[in-house]
N, C-alpha and C positions, 0 to 999 in steps of 0.2 A: 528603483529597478525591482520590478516584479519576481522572485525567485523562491523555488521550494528546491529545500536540501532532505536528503534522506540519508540516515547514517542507522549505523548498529548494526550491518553485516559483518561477515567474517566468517573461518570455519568450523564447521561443529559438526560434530560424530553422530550420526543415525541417531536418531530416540533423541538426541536435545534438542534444547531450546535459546531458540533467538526473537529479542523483541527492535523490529523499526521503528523507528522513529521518520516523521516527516514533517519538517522545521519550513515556517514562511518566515518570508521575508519581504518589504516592503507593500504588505497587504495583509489585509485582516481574513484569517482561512475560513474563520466564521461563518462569513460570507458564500463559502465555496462548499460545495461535495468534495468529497476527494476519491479517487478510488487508488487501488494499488493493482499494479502490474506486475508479471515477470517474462523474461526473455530468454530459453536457454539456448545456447550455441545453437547455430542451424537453424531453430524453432519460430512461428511467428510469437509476437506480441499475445501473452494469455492475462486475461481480466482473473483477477483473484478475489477481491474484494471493495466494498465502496461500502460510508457512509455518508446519511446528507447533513445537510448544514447544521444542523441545531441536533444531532445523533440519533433522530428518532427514529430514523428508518436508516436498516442498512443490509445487506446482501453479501453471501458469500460461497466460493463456487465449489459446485460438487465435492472434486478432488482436495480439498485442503476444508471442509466441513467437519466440524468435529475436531479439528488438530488447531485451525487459526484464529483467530480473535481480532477485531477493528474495532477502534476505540479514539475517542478525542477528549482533547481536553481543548475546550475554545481557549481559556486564561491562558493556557500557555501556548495558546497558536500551533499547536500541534497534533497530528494525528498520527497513532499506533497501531501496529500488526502485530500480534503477539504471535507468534509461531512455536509449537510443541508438539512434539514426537514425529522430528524435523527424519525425512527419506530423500534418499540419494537423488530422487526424479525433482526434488524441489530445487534443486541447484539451479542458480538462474540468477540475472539481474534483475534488482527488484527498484521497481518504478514508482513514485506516489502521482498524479496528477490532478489539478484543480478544475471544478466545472461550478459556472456561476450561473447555472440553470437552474429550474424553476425548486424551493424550498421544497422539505419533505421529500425524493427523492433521488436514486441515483444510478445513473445509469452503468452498463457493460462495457460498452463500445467504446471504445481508444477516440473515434471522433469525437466524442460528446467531450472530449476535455480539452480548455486552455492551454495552459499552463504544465510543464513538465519538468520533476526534475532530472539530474544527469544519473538517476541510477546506484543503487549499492549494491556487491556480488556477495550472493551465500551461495556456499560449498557445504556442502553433506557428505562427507566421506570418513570413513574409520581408515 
């Protein structure tokens, strides 16, 4: 069974720092782009960041430029958001999804991906 888990949310105070994580499972992420999402109450689906398959190319969005970081480790089938000088508007569920579209890049769009997993919620509040 095909499955990507995302952990290492939770709450943390304006100005800190949180690192995701986004774990496969019966499949090789290698293979895949991944991008990250988040969802806050009310709000649509906002693209954050992606990297493609092999790390060489990867993209990240305005609003969180400068503060977030994506990062993979193929060996360990995992791919990272590093988040720092975390604000209260980043609160949100945060999404990884896999796309096994063409190498070297990665796209924005929620369509362009497979695979999703169920989400982990960071809270930014003092």
């Amino acid at each position: 069974q095909l499955q990507l888990v995302e952990s290492g949310g939770g709450l943390v105070q304006p100005g800190g720092s949180l690192r995701l994580s986004c774990a496969a499972s019966g499949f090789t992420l290698s293979y895949y782009a991944i991008g990250w999402f988040r969802q806050a109450p009310g709000k649509e689906r906002e693209w954050v960041s992606c990297i493609s398959r092999g790390g060489g190319s990867s993209n990240i969005a305005d609003s969180v430029k400068g503060r977030f970081t994506i990062s993979r480790d193929n060996a360990k089938n995992t791919v990272y958001l590093q988040m720092n000088s975390l604000k209260p508007e980043d609160t949100a569920v945060y999404y990884c999804a896999a796309d096994g579209g063409p190498a070297n890049v990665c796209y924005t769009r929620p369509r362009s991906y497979e695979y999703w997993g169920q989400g982990t919620q960071v809270a930014v509040s003092s």
